[in-house]
Backbone as JSON Lines, residues from 0, in Angstrom:
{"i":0,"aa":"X","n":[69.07,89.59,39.9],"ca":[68.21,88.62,40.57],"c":[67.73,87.59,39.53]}
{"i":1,"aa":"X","n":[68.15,86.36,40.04],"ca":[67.62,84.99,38.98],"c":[66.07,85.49,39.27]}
{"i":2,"aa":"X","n":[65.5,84.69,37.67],"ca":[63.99,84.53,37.77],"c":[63.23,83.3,38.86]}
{"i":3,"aa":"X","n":[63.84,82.54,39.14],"ca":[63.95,82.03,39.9],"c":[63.66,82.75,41.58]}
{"i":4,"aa":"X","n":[64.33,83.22,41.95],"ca":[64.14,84.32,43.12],"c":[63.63,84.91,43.05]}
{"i":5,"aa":"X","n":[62.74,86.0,41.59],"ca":[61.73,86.65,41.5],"c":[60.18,85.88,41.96]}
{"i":6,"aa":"X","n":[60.55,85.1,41.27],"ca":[59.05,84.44,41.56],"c":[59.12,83.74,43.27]}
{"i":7,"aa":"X","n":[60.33,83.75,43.95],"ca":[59.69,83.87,45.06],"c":[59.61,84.58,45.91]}
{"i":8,"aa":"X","n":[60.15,85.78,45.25],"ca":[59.63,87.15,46.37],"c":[58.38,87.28,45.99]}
{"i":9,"aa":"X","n":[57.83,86.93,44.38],"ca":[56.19,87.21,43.95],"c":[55.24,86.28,44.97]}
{"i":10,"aa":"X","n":[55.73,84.65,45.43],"ca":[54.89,83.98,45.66],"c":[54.92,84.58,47.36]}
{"i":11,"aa":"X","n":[56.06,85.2,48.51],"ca":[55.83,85.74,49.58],"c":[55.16,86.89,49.91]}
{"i":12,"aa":"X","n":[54.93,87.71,48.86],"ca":[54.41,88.97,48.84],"c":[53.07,88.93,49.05]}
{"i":13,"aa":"X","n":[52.28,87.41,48.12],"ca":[50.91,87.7,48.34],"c":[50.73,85.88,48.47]}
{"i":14,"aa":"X","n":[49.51,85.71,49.31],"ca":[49.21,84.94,49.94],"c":[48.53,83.83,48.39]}
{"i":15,"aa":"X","n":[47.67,84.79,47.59],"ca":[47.72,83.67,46.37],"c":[47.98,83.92,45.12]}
{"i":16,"aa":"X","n":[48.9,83.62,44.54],"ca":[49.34,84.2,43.29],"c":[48.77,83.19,41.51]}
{"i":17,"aa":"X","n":[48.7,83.72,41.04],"ca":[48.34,83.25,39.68],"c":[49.04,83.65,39.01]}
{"i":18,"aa":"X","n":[49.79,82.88,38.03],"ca":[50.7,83.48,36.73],"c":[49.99,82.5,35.35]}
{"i":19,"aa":"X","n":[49.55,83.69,35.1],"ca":[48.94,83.94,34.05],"c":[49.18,84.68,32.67]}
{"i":20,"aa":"X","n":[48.33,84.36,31.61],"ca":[48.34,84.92,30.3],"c":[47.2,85.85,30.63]}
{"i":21,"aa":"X","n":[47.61,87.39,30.34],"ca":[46.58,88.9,31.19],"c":[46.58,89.02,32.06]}
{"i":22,"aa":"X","n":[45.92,89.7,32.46],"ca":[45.44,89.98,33.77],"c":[44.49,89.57,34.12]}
{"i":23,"aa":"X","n":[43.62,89.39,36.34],"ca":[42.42,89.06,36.4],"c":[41.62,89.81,35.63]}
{"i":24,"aa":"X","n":[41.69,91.4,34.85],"ca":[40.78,91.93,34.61],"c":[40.54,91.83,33.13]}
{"i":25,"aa":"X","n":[41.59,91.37,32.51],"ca":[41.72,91.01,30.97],"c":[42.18,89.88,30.66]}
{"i":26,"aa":"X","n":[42.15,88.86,30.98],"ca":[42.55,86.76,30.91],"c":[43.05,87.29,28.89]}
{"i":27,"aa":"X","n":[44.08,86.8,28.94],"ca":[44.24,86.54,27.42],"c":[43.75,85.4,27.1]}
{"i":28,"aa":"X","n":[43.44,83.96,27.55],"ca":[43.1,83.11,27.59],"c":[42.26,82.36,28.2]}
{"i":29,"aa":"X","n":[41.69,81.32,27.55],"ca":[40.32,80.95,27.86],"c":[40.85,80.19,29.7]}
{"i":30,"aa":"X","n":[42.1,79.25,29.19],"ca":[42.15,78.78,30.59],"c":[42.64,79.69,32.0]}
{"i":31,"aa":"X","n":[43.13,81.19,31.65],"ca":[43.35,82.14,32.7],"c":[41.87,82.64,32.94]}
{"i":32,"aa":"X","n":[41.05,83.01,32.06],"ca":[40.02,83.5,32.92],"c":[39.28,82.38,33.52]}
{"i":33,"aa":"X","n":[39.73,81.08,33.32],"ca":[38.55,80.23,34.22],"c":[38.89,79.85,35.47]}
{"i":34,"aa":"X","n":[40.6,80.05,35.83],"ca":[41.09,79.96,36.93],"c":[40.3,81.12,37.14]}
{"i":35,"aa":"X","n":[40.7,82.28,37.11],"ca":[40.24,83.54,37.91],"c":[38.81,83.12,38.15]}
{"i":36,"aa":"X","n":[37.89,83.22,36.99],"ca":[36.58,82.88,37.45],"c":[36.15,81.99,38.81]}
{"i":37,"aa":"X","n":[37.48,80.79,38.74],"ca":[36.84,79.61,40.22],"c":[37.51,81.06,41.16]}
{"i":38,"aa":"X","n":[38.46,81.62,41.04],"ca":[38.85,82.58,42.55],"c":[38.06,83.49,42.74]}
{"i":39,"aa":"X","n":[37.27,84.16,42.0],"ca":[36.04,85.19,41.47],"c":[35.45,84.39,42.38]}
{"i":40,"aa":"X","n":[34.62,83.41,42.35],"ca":[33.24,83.17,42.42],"c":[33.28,82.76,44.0]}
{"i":41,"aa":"X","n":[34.56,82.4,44.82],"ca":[35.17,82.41,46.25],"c":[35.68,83.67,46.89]}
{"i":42,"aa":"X","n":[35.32,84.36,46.54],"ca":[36.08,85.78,46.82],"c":[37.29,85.82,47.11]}
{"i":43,"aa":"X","n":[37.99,85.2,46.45],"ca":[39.47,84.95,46.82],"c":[40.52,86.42,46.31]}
{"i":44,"aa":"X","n":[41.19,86.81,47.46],"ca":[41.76,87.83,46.93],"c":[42.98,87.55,46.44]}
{"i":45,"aa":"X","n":[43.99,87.68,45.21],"ca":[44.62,86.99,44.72],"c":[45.88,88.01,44.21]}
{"i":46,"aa":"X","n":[46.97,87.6,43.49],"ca":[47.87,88.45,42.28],"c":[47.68,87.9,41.32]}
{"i":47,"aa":"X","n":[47.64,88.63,40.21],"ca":[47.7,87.73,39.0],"c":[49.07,88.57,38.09]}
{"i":48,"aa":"X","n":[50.04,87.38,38.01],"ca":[51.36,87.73,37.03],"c":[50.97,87.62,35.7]}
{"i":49,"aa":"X","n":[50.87,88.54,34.91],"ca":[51.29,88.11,33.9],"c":[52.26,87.88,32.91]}
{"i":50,"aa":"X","n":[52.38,86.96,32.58],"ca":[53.52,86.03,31.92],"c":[54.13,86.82,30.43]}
{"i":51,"aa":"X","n":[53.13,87.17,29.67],"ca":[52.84,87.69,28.37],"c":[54.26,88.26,28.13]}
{"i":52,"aa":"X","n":[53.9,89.42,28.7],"ca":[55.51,90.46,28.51],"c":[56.76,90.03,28.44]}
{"i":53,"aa":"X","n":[56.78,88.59,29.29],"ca":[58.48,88.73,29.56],"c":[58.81,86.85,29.48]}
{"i":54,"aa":"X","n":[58.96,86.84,27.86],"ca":[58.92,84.84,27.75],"c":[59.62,84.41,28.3]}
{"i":55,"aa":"X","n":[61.0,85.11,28.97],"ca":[61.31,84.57,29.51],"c":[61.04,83.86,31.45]}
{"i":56,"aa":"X","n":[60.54,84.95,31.9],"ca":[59.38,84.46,32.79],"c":[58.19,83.61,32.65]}
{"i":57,"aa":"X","n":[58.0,83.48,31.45],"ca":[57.09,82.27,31.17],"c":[57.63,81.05,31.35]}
{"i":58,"aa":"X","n":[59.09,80.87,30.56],"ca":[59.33,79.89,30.78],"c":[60.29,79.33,32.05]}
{"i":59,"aa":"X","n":[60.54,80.28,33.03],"ca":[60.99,80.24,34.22],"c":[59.45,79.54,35.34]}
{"i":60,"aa":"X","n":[58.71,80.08,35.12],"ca":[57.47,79.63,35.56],"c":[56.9,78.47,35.77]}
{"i":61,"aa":"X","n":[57.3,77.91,34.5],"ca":[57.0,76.27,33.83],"c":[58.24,75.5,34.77]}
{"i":62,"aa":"X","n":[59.63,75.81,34.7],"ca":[60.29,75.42,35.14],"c":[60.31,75.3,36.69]}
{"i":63,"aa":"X","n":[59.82,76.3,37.16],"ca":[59.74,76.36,38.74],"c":[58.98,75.32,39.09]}
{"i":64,"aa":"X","n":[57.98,75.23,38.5],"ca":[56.6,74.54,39.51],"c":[56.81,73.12,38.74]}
{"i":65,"aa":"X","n":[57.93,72.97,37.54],"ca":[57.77,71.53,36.86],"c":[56.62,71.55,36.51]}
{"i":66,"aa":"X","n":[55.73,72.21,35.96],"ca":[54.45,72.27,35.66],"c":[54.65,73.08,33.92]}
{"i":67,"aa":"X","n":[54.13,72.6,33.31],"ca":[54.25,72.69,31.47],"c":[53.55,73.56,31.05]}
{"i":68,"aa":"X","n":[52.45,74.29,31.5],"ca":[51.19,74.63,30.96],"c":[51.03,76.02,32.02]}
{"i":69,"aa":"X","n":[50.01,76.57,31.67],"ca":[49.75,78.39,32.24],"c":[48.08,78.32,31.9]}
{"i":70,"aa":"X","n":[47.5,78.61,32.83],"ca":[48.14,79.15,34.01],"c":[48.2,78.58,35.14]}
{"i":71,"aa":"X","n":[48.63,79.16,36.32],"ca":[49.11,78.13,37.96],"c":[49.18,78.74,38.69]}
{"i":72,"aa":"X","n":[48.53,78.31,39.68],"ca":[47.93,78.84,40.63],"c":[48.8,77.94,42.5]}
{"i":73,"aa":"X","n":[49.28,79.49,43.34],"ca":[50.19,79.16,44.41],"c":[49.38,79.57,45.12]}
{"i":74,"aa":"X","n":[49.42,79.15,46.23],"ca":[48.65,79.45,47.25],"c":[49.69,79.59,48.62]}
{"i":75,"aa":"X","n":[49.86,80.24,49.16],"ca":[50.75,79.99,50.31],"c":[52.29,79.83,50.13]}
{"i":76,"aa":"X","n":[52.54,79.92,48.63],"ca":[53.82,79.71,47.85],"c":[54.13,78.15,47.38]}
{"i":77,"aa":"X","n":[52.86,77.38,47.6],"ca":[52.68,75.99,47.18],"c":[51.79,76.07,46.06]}
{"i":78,"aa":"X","n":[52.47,75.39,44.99],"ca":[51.81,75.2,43.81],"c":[50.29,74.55,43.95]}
{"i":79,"aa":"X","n":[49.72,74.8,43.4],"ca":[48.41,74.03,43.24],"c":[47.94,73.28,41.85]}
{"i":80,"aa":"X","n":[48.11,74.39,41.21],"ca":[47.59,73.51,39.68],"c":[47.2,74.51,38.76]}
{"i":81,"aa":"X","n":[46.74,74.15,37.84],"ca":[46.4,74.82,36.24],"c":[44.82,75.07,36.47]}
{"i":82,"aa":"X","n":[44.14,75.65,35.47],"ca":[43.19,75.95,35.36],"c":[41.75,74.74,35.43]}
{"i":83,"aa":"X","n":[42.28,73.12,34.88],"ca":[41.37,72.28,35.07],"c":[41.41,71.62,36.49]}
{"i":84,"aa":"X","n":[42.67,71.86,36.62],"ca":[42.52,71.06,38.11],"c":[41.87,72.33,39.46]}
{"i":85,"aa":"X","n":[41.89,73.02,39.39],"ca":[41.62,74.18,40.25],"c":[40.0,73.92,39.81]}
{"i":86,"aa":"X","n":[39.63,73.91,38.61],"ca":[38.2,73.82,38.89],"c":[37.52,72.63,39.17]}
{"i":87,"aa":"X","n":[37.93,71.38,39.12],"ca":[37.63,70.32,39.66],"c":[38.1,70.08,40.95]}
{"i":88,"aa":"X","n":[38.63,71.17,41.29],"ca":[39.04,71.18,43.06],"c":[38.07,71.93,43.7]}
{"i":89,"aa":"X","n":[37.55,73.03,43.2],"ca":[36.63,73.83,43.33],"c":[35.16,72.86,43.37]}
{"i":90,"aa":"X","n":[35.13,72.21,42.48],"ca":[33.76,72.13,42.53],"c":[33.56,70.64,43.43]}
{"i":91,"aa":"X","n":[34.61,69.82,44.14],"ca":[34.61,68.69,45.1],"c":[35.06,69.4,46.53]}
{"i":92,"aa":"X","n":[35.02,70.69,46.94],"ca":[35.3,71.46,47.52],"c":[36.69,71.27,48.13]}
{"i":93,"aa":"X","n":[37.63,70.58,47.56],"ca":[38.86,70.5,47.82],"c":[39.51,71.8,47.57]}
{"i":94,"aa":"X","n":[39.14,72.53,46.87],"ca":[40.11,74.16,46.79],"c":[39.72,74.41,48.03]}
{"i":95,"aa":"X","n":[38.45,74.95,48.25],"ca":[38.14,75.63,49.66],"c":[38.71,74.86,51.25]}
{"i":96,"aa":"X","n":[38.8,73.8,50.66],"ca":[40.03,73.08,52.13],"c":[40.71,73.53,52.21]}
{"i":97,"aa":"X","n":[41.66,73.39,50.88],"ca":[42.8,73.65,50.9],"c":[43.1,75.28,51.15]}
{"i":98,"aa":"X","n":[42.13,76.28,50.98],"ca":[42.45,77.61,51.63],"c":[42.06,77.64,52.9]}
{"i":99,"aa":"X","n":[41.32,76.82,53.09],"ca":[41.04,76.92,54.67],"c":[42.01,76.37,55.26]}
{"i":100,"aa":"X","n":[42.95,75.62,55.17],"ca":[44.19,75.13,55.91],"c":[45.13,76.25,55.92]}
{"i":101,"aa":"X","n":[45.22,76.73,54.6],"ca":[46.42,77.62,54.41],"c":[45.94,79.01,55.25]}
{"i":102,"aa":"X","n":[44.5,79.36,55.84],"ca":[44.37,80.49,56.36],"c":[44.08,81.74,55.45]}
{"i":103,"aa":"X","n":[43.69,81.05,54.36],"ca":[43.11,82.22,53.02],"c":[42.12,82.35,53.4]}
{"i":104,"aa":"X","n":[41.3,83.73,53.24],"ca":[39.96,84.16,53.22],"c":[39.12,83.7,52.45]}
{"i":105,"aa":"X","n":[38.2,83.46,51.95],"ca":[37.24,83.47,50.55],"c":[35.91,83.21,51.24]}
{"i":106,"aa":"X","n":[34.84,83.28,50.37],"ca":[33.12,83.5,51.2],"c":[32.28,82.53,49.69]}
């Protein structure tokens, strides 16, 4: 299975996925735990990939979404963005639209 096709059985499996450096429960990085933190603080129930283990899934990742940088955040299997844009979406309440369209939960 191309990495390619992995990541989109990862992005159908769960409604919002994060691929990330750690885990939600251990962020190796400052910009993975601040994504998690904006999904934390929405109760957003989420996956979080981490990238770490397998570079070459890192850089399959980058390539998928045409997006350069980690971490990134799918929602519905539609890319959304990195860690600054998710929180400046968050805080103009454009994230929470945008899960409310897609039919995501969060409080």
């Amino acid at each position: 299975m191309s990495y390619a096709d992995r990541i989109r059985k990862q992005l159908e499996a769960s409604s919002v996925v994060v691929y990330m450096k750690g885990t939600p429960i251990f962020p190796q990085c400052g910009f993975s735990a601040a994504l998690v933190h904006e999904l934390q603080k929405l109760n957003v129930e989420f996956t979080g990939v981490d990238v770490l283990p397998d570079p070459n899934l890192r850089q399959a990742i980058k390539e998928f979404s045409s997006w350069p940088t980690l971490p990134q955040l799918y929602v519905k299997g539609e890319f959304i963005g990195g860690s600054d844009i998710v929180r400046e979406m968050a805080q103009t309440g454009e994230l929470q639209q945008v899960l409310t369209e897609k039919g995501v939960a969060y409080s």
